[in-house]
ZADO-1210 file (C-alpha; in nm, 4 decimals, padded with zeros to 6 digits):
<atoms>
<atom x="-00.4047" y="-04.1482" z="05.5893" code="UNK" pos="1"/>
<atom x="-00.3552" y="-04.2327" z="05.2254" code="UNK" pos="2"/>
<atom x="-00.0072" y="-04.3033" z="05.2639" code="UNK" pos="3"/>
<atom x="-00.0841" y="-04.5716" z="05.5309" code="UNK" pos="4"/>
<atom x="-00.1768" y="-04.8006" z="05.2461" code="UNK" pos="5"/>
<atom x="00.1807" y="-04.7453" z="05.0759" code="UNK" pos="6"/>
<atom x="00.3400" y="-04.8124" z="05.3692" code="UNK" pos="7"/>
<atom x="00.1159" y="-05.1663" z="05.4354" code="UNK" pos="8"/>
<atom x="00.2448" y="-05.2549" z="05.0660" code="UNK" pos="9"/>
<atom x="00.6097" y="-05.1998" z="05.1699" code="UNK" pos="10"/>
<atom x="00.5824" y="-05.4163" z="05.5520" code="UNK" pos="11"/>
<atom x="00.3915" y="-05.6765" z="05.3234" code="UNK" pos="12"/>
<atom x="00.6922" y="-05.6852" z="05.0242" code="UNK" pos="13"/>
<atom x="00.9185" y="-05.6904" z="05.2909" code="UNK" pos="14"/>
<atom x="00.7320" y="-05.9983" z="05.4798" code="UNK" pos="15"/>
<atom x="00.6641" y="-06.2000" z="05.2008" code="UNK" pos="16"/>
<atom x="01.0591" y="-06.1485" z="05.1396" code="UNK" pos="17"/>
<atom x="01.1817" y="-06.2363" z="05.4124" code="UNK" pos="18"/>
<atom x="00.9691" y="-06.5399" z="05.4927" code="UNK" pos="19"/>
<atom x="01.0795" y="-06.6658" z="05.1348" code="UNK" pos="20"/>
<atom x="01.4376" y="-06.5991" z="05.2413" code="UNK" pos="21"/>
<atom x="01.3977" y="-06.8023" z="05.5346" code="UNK" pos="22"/>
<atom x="01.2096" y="-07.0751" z="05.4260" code="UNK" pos="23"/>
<atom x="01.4648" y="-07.1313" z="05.1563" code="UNK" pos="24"/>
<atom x="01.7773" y="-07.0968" z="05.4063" code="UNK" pos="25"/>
<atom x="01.6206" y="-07.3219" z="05.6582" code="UNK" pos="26"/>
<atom x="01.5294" y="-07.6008" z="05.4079" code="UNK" pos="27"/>
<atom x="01.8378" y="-07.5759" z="05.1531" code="UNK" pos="28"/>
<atom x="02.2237" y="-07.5780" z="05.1871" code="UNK" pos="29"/>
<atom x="02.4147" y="-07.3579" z="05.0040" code="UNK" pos="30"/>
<atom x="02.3790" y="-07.4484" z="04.5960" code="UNK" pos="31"/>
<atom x="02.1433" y="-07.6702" z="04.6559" code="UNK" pos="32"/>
<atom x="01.8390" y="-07.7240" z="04.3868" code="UNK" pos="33"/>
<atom x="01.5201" y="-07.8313" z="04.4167" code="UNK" pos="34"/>
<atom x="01.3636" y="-07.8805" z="04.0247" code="UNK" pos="35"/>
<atom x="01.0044" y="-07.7181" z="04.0113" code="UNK" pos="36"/>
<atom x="00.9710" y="-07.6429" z="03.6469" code="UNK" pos="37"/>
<atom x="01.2300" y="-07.7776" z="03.3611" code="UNK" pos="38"/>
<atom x="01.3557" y="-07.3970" z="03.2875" code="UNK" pos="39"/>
<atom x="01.2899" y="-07.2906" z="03.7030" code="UNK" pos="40"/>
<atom x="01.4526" y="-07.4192" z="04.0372" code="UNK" pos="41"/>
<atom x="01.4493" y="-07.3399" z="04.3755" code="UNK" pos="42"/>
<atom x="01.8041" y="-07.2737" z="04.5132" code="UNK" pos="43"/>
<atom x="02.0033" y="-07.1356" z="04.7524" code="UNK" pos="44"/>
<atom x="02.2708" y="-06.9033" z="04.7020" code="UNK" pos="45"/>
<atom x="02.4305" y="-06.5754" z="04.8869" code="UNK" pos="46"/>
<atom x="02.4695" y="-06.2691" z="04.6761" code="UNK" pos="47"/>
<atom x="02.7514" y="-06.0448" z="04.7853" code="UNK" pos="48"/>
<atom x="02.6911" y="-05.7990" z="04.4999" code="UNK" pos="49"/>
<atom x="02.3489" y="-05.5836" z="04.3795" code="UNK" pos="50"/>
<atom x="02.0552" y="-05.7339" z="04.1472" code="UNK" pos="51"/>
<atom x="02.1367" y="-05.9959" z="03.9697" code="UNK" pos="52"/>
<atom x="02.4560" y="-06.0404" z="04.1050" code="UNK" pos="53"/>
<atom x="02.6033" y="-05.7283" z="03.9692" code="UNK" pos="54"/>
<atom x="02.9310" y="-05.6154" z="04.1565" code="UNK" pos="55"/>
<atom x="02.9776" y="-05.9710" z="04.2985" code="UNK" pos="56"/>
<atom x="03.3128" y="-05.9929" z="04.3856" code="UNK" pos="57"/>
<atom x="03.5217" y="-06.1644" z="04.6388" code="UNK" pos="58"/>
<atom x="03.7214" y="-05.8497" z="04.7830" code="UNK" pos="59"/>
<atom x="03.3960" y="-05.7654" z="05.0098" code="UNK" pos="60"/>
<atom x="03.4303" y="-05.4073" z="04.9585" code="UNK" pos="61"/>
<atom x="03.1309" y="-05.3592" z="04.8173" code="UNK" pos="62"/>
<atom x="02.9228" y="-05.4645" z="05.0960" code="UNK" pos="63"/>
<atom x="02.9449" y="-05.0895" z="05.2602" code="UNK" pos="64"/>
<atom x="02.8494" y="-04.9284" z="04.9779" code="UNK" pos="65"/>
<atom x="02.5935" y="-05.1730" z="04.8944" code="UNK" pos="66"/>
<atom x="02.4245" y="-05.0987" z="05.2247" code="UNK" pos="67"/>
<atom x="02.4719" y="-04.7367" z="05.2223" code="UNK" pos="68"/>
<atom x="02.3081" y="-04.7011" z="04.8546" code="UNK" pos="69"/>
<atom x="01.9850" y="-04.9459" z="05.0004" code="UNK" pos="70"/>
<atom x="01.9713" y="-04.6680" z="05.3074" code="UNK" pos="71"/>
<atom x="01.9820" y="-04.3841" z="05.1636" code="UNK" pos="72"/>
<atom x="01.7700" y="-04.5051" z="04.8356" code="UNK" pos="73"/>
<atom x="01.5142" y="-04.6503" z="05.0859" code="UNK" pos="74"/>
<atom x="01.5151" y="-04.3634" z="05.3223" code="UNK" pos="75"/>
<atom x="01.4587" y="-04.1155" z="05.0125" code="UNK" pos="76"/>
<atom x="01.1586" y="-04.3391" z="04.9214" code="UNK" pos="77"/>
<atom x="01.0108" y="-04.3266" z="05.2099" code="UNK" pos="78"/>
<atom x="01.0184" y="-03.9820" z="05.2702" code="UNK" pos="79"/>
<atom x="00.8792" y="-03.9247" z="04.8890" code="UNK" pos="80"/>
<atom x="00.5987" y="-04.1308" z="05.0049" code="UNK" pos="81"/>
<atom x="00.5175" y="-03.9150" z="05.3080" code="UNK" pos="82"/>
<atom x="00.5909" y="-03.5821" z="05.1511" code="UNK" pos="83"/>
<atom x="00.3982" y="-03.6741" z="04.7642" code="UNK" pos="84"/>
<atom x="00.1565" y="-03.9426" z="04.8055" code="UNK" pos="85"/>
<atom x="-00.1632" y="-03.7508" z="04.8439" code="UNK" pos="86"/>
<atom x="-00.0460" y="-03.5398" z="04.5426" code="UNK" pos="87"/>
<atom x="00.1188" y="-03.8707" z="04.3126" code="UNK" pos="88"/>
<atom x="-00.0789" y="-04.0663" z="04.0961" code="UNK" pos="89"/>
<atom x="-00.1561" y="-04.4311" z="04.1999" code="UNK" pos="90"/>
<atom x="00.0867" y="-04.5845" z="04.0040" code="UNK" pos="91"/>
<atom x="00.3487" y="-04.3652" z="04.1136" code="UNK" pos="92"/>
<atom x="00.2765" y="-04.4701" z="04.4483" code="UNK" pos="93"/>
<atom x="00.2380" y="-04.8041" z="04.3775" code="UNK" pos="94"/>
<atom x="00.5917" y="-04.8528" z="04.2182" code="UNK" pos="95"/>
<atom x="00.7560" y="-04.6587" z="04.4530" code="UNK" pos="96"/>
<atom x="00.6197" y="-04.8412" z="04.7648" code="UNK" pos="97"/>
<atom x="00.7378" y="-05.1585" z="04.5664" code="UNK" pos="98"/>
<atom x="01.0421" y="-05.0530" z="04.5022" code="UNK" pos="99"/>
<atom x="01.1105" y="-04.9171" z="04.8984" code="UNK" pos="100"/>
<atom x="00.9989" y="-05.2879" z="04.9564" code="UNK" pos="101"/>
<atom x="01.2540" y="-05.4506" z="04.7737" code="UNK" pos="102"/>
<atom x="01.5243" y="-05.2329" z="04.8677" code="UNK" pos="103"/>
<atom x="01.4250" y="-05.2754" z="05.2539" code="UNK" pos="104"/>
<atom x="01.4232" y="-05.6217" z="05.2036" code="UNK" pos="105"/>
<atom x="01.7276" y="-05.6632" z="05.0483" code="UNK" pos="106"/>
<atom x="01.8816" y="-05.4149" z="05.2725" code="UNK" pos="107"/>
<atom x="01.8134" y="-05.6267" z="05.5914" code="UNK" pos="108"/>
<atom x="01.9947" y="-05.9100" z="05.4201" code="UNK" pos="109"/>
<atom x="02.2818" y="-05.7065" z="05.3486" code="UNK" pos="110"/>
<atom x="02.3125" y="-05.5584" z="05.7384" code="UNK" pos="111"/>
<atom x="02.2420" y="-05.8923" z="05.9084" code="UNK" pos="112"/>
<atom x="02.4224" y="-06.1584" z="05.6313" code="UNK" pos="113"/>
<atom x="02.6594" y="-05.9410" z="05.4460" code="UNK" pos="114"/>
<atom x="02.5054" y="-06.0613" z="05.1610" code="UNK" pos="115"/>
<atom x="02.1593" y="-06.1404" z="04.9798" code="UNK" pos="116"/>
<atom x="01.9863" y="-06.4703" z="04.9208" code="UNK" pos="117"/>
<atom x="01.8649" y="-06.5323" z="04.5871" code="UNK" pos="118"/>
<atom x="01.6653" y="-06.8243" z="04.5175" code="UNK" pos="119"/>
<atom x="01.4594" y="-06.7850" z="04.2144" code="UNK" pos="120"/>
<atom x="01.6668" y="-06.9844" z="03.9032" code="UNK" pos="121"/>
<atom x="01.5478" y="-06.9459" z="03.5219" code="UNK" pos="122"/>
<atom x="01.7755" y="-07.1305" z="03.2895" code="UNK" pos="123"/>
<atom x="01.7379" y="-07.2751" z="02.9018" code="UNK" pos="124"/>
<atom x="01.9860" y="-07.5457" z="02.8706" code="UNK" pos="125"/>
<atom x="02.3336" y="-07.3965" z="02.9363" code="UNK" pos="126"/>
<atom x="02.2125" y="-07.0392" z="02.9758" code="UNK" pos="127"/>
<atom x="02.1029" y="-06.9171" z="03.3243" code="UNK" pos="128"/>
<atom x="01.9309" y="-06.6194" z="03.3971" code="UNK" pos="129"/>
<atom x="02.0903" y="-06.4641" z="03.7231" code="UNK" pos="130"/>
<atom x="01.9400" y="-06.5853" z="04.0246" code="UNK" pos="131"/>
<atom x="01.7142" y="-06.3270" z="04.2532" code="UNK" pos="132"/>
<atom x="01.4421" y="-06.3181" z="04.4890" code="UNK" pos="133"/>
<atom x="01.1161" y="-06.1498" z="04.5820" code="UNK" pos="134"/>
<atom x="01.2745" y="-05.8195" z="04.6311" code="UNK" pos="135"/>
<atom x="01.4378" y="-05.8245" z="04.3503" code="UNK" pos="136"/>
<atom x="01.1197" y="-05.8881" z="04.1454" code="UNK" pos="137"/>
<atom x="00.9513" y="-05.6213" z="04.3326" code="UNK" pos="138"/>
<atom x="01.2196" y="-05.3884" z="04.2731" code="UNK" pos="139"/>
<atom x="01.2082" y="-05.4640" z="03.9272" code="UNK" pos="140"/>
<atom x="00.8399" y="-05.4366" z="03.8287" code="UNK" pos="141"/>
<atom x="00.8596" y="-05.1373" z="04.0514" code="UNK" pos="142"/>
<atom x="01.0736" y="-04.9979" z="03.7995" code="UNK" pos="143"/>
<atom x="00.9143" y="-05.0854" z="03.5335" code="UNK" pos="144"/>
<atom x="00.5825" y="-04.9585" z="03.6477" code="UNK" pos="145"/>
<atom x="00.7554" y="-04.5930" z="03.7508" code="UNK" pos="146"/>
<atom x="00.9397" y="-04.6085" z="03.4019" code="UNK" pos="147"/>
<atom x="00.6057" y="-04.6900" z="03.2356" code="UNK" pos="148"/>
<atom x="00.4018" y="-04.4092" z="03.3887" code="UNK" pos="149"/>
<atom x="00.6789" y="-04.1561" z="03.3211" code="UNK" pos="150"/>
<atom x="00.6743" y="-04.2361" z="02.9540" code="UNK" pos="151"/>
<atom x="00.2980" y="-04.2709" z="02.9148" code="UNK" pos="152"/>
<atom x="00.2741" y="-03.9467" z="03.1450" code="UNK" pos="153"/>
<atom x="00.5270" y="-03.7712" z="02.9185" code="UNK" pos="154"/>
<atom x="00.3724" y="-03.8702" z="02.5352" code="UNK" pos="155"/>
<atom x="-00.0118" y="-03.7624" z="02.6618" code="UNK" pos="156"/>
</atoms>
């Protein structure tokens, strides 16, 4: 039963992502910028390539293997979930569930679009942090959290 939990933090990522996705795709065309902050917009923009834009290219080859690495990467988190969670610490569980969120989310995108919308814009004047969305960010903490815990776990 304690895996249920894990598994509500993933659907909820993945909900949260989505909706965002949506809201901005149904109220934005493509490029389009809405000023919320003046280093932070709101945008709309399709990202054929992985976090952050990395491997965006125009070829579209990279959408197969994109999709295949969010499968299998998902599917491996999952199963970690079902097989460790009663034995993994919170904070294991807790950045893996967020990271199978953000992956699932993304990988959705990917099967239904082809590509990823990103939405979130940082900039500084002329330099512009990479655009990305909520499953990017929860990827990314995710990380950081597992990464964290692993090093903290490792210099006790």
């Amino acid at each position: 039963m304690n895996q249920l939990r894990w598994f509500l933090i993933i659907l909820i990522i993945v909900m949260l992502d989505q909706f965002s996705k949506g809201w901005v795709v149904e109220n934005l065309y493509l490029y389009e910028r809405i000023k919320i902050l003046p280093f932070f917009d709101i945008t709309l923009l399709h990202n054929t390539g992985a976090a952050f834009s990395f491997f965006a290219f125009e070829s579209g080859n990279q959408r197969l293997p994109l999709i295949l690495i969010s499968f299998f990467v998902s599917v491996f988190l999952i199963v970690l979930l079902i097989k460790d969670a009663e034995s993994s610490s919170f904070s294991q569980n807790f950045s893996i569930s967020l990271i199978a969120g953000g992956a699932i989310g993304n990988l959705i995108d990917r099967i239904i679009e082809g590509y990823v919308v990103d939405f979130f814009l940082f900039y500084y004047q002329s330099f512009y942090f990479p655009a990305f969305n909520i499953a990017d960010s929860s990827i990314t903490v995710g990380m950081v959290i597992f990464l964290l815990d692993n090093f903290m776990i490792k210099n006790r």
